[in-house]
C-alpha positions as CSV (number, residue, x, y, z in Angstrom):
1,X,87.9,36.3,94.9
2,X,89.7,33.3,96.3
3,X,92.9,31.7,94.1
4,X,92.2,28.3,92.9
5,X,95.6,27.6,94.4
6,X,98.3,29.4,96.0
7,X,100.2,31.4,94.0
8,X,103.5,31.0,93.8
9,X,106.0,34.4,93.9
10,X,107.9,34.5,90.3
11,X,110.7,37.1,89.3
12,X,109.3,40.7,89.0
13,X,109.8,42.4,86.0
14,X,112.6,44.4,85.5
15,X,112.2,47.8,87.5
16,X,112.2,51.3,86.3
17,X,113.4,54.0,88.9
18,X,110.6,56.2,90.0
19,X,110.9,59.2,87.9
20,X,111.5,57.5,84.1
21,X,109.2,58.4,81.6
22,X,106.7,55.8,80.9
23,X,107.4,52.9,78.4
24,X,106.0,50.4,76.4
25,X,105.2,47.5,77.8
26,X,108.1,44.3,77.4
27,X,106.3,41.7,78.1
28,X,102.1,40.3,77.3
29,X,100.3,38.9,80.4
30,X,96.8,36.9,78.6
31,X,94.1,37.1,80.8
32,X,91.2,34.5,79.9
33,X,88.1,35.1,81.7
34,X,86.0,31.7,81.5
35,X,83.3,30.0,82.9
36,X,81.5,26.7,82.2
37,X,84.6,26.3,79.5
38,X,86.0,22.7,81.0
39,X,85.9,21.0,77.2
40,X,87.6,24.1,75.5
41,X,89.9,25.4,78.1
42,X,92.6,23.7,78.2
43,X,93.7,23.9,74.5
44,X,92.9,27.9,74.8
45,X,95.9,27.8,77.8
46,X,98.2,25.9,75.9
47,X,97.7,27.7,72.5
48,X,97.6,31.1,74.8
49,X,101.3,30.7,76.0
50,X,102.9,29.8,72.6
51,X,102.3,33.6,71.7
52,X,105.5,35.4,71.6
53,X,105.9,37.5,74.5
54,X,103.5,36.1,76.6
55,X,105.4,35.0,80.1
56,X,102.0,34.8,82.2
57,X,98.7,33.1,81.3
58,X,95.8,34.1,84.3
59,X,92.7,32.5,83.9
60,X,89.6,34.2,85.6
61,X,87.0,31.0,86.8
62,X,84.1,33.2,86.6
63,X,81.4,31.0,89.1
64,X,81.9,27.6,86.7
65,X,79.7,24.6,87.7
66,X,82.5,22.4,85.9
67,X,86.2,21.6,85.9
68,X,86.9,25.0,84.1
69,X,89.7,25.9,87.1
70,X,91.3,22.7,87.4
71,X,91.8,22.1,83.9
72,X,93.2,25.6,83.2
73,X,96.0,24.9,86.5
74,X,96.8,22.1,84.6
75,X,97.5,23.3,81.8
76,X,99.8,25.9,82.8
77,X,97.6,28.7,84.0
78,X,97.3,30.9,87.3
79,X,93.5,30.6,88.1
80,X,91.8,33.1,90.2
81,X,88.2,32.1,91.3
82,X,85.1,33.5,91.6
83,X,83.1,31.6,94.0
84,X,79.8,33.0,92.1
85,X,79.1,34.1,88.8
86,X,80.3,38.1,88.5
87,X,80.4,38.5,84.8
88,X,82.7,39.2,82.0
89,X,83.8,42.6,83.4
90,X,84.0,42.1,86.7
91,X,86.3,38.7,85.6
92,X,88.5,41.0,83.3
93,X,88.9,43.3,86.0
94,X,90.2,40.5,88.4
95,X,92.5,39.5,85.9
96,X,94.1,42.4,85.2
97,X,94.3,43.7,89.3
98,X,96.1,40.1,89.4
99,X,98.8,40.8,86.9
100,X,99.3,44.0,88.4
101,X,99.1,42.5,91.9
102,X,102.5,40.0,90.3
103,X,104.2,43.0,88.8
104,X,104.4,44.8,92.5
105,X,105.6,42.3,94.1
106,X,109.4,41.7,95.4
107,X,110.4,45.2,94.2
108,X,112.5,47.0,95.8
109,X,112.5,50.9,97.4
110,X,112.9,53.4,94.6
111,X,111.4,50.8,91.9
112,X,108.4,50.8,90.0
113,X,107.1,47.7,88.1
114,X,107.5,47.4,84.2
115,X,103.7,46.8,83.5
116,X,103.1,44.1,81.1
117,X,100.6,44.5,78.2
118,X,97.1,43.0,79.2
119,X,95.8,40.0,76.5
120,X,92.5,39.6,76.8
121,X,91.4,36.5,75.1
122,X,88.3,34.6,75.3
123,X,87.7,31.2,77.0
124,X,86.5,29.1,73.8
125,X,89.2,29.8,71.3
126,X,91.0,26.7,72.0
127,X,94.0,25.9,69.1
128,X,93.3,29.3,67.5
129,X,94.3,31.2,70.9
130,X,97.6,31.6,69.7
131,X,96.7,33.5,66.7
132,X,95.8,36.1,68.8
133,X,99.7,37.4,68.4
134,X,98.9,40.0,65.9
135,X,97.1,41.9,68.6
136,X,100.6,42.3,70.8
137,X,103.1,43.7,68.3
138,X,100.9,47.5,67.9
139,X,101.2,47.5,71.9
140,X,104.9,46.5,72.5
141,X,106.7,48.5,69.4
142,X,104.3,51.7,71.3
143,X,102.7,52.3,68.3
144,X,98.8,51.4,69.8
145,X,97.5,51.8,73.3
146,X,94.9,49.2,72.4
147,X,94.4,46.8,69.8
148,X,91.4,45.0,68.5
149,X,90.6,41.7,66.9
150,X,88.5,41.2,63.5
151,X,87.6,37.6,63.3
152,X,86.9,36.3,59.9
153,X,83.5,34.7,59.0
154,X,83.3,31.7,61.5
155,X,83.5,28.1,60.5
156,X,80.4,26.9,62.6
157,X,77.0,27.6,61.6
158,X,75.0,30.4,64.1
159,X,75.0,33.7,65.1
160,X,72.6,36.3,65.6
161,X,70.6,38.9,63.7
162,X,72.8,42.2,64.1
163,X,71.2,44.1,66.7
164,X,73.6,44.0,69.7
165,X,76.2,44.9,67.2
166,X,74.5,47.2,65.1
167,X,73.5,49.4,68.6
168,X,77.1,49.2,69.9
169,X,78.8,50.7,66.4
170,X,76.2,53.1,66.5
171,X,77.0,54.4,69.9
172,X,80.7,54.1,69.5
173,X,80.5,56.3,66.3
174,X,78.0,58.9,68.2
175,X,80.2,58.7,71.4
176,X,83.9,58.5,70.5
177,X,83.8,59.4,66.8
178,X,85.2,55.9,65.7
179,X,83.9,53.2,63.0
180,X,84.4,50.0,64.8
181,X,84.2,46.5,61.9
182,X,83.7,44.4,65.0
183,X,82.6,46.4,68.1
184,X,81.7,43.6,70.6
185,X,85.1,41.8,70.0
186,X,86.4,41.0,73.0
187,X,89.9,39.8,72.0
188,X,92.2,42.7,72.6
189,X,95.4,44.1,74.1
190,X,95.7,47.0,76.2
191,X,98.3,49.0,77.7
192,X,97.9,49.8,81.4
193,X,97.5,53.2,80.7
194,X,94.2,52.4,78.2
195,X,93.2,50.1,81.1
196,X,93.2,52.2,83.5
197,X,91.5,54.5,81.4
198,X,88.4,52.3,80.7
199,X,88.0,51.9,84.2
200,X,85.5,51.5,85.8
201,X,84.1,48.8,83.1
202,X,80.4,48.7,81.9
203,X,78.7,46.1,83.8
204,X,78.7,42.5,82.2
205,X,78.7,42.5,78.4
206,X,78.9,46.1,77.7
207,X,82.5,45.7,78.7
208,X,84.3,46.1,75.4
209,X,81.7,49.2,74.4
210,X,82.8,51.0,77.2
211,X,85.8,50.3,76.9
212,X,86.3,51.5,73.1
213,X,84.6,54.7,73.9
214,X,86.6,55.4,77.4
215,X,90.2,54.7,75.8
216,X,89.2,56.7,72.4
217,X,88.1,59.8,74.9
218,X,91.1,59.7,76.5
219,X,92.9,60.3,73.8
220,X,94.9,56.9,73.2
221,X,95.2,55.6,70.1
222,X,93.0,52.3,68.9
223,X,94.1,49.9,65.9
224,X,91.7,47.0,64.6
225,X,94.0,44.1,63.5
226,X,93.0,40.9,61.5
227,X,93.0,37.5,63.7
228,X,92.5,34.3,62.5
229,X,90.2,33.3,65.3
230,X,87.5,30.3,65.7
231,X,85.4,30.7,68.7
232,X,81.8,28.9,69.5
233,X,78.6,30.7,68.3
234,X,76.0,31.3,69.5
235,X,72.5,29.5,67.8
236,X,69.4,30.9,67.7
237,X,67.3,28.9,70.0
238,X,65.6,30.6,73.4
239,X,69.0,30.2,75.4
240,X,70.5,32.1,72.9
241,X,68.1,34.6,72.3
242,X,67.8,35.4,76.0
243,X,71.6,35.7,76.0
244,X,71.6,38.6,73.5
245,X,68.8,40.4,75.0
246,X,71.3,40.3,78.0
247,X,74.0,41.8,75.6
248,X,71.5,44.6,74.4
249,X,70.9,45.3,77.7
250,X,74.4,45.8,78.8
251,X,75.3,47.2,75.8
252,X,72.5,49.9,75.6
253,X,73.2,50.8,79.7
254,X,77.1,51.4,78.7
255,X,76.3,53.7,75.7
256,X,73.7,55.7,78.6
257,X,75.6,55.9,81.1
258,X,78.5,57.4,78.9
259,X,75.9,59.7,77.4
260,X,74.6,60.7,80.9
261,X,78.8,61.6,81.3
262,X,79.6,63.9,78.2
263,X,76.1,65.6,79.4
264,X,77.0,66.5,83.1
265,X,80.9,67.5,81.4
266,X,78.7,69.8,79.2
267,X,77.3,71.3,81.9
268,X,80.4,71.7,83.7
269,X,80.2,69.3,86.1
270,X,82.5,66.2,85.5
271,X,81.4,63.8,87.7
């Protein structure tokens, strides 16, 4: 990953000496994976950093053929760049190693960083980034190690026919025991400890699957939270249908491979 410009060294956050018990997190960083996003990117940055108790906006330029990196420096954001298309996981990964790569720097001996909380927050949500907000306050009052979003119905006409989202629920009930209304959200905030839980991430857009099933099996604690959040959706023509067979794909390798897990745990063998 190269950084679409230098970064910059800001202040730290505030240092814990090595020893104190963990705490909640006292600050947001939103991470905004993105690619091809040029027309919606820059009001998704600005709307991004008018959430309270965000102080750090990253922006992940996942292999864009446009002026998604530019636009999103301009705007405010740090931009990391992927010189070729990785994919949503692999972009949300970056981000977060980027933050954490922020929060280590400048201390000094005997310190440890105060981790932020992680944002993640989709490309194309433009003046309805903001309302994202909801999704912190769970995380930083410690009462959630990750929050998700519930959009309501979406003002543009599209969408598909279920499938994607009826296979992840499905496995996230089998797998981890938990209902989810909208299991391929992909607005959320994490603590680092639900991060690093959910790592390593299912491959491209089995991300937020995995993830729901790794932090819930870890024994964190998950909250779905209302978010009044317009995004762009997907149509039905033959773009659009080869895009969700991606999804199934993804989705349905995440559930396996987690299946393939509990199986070899069953047998005694955890790896």
């Amino acid at each position: 990953m190269t950084p679409a410009h230098p970064e910059t060294a800001g202040p730290a956050p505030e240092a814990a000496p090595v020893g104190a018990l963990p705490e909640a997190p006292v600050a947001v960083a939103a991470i905004i994976p993105a690619k091809d996003e040029a027309e919606r990117i820059a009001a998704t940055v600005a709307s991004a950093q008018e959430i309270p108790g965000v102080d750090l906006v990253i922006v992940v330029d996942d292999g864009s053929r446009d002026d998604t990196g530019a636009l999103a420096t301009a705007a405010g954001a740090r931009v990391v760049t992927h010189r070729k298309n990785r994919g949503k996981a692999a972009a949300m990964m970056t981000g977060a190693f980027a933050v954490r790569n922020r929060e280590i720097s400048g201390l000094g001996p005997g310190e440890r960083p105060r981790h932020r909380a992680l944002l993640f927050i989709d490309g194309d949500l433009e003046d309805s980034a903001v309302n994202t907000a909801p999704l912190t306050a769970p995380v930083l009052a410690g009462r959630a190690d990750m929050t998700i979003a519930i959009l309501p119905p979406q003002k543009r006409t599209g969408g598909g026919f279920g499938f994607v989202v009826g296979l992840a629920r499905r496995g996230i009930s089998e797998l981890a025991g938990f209902t989810a209304t909208q299991p391929l959200s992909g607005m959320r905030c994490l603590t680092r400890e639900a991060f690093d839980a959910a790592l390593p991430f299912a491959a491209g857009w089995g991300v937020e699957t995995g993830m729901t099933i790794d932090v819930i099996n870890a024994g964190l604690r998950v909250e779905e939270v209302e978010c009044d959040l317009h995004h762009r959706v997907t149509g039905k023509d033959l773009k659009a249908q080869l895009h969700r067979a991606a999804q199934y794909r993804d989705v349905a390798r995440a559930l396996l491979t987690r299946r393939l897990r509990r199986r070899r745990a069953g047998n005694g063998n955890p790896s």
